[in-house]
N, C-alpha and C positions, 0 to 999 in steps of 0.2 A: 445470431450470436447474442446471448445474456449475458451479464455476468451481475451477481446479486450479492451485494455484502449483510453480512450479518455482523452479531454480537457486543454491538454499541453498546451507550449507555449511560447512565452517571454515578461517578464514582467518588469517592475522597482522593485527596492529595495522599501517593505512597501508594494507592491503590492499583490492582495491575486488571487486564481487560486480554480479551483474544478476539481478533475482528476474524472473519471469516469472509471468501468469497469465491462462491462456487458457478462453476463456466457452465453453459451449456451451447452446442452447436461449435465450440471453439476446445479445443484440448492443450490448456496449461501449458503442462509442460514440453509443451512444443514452441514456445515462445519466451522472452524477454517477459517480467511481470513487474510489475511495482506499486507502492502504495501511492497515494498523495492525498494532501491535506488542504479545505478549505477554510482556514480560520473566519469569523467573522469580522466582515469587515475588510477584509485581505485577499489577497490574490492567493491560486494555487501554490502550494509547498511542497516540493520533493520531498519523502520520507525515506522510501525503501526503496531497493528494487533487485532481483533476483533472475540472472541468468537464465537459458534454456540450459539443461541438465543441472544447476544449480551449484553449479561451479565458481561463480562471483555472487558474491551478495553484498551490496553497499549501503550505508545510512548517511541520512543529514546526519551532523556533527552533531544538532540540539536532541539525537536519540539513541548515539552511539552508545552501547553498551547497556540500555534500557529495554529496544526495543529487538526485536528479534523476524526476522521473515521467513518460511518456510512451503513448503510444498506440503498437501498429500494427493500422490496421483492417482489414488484410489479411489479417493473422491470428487478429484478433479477440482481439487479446490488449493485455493492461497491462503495461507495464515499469516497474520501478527499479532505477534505477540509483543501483549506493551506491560510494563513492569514501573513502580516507581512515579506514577504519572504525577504528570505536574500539572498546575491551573494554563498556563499555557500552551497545555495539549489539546485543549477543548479546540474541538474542529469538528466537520464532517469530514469523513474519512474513504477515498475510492480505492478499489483498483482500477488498475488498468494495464492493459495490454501493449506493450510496445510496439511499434509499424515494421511489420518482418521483411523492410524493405529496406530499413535502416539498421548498419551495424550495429550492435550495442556500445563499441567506443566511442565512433559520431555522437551517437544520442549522448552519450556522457559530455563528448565537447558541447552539446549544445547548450548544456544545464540543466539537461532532463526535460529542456522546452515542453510545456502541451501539448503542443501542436505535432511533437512525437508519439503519439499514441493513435492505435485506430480504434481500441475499445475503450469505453468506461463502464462503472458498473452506475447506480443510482444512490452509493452514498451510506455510509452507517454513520450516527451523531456520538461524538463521546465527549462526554462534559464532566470536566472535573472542577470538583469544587467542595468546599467541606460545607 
């Protein structure tokens, strides 16, 4: 299983970005998906995450309405979309795969814990800043 982000970057404040990250060995939309964020300095941050058939899709509070999660299963790949950014968006940015062993409302009780994940990918950089 891979999974590889793309489309980082840096950008200005206001500026919008689309990370990508595409599976292989492992088929998306057959799974729980989500983004997270490792600021510097900071521990992992829940951002996004996206149901299997993509029926639920939830944000941290600090991206509601800015950032957006999607599917193409065409390409097997996960999108966000970020809008708006702000200086304290600057993070590396994963996905990852939920553990298809664990409900997706557990995992919600948990906080989105880490430790609920069986995939991650290696990370895209997005630094904003004017």
């Amino acid at each position: 299983v891979q999974l590889v982000e793309s489309g980082g970057g840096m950008v200005q404040p206001g500026g919008s970005l689309k990370l990508s990250c595409v599976a292989s060995g492992y088929t998306i939309n057959h799974y729980d998906m989500c983004w997270v964020r490792r600021a510097p300095g900071k521990g992992p941050e829940w951002v996004s995450c996206m149901t299997t058939g993509g029926s639920v899709k939830l944000y941290a509070d600090s991206v509601k309405g800015r950032f957006a999660i999607s599917r193409d299963n065409a390409e097997n790949t996960l999108l966000l979309q970020m809008d708006s950014l702000k200086a304290e968006n600057t993070a590396l940015y994963y996905c990852a795969g939920v553990n298809t062993s664990l409900p997706f409302a557990a995992f919600v009780e948990t906080g989105y814990d880490e430790g609920g994940y069986d995939y991650w990918g290696q990370g895209a950089q997005v630094t904003v800043s004017s």
